[in-house]
C-alpha positions, -999 to 999 in steps of 0.1 A, spaced: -373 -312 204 -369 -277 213 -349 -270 247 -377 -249 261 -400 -277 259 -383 -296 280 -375 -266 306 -413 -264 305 -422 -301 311 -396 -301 340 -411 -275 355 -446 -284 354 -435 -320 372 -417 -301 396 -444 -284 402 -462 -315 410 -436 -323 440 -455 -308 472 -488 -323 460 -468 -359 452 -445 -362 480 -471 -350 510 -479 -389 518 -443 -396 522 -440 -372 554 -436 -407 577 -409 -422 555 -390 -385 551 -396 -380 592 -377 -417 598 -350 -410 571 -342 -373 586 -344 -390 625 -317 -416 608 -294 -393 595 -294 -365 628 -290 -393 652 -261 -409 629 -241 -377 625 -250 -363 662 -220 -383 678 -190 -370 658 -208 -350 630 -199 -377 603 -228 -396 580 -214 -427 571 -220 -442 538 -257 -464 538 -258 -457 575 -293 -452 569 -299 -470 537 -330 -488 549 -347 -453 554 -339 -440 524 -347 -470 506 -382 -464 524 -381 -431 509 -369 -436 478 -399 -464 471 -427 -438 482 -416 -412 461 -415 -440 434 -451 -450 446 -462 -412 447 -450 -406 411 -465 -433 391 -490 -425 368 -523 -442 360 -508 -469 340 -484 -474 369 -452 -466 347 -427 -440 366 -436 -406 351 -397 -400 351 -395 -378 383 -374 -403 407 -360 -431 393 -321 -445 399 -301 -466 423 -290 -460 460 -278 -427 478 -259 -405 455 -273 -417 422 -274 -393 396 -295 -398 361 -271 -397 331 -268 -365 313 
């Protein structure tokens, strides 16, 4: 497998974000009104202070992402806040 190839398949799903994502507005709206409101008193986010939202989130991007078969195409997949795939 060449590394090109998979430069180019990244970017075509990325490309697929915008269309993907643009049900999740309510979800990313709630998540965003979370996180202002929890780091409006002294300007720190605390740790899963708004794990429920992101949880919310995190399961319509899932939602958004599947493919016909209802497998995740590989474009959000993980744990909580902070995950990061392996490299």
């Amino acid at each position: 497998m060449s590394g090109r190839g998979v430069w180019l398949r990244a970017r075509a799903r990325l490309r697929r974000f915008p269309a993907l994502l643009g049900g999740c507005g309510e979800q990313a709206a709630a998540y965003g009104r979370c996180v202002a409101a929890a780091s409006a008193g002294s300007g720190e986010v605390r740790r899963d202070g708004c794990l429920r939202e992101f949880r919310a989130l995190r399961e319509c991007f899932n939602r958004a992402v599947r493919g016909e078969n209802g497998e995740i195409t590989g474009l959000i997949t993980g744990g909580g806040p902070g995950w990061c795939p392996p490299r």
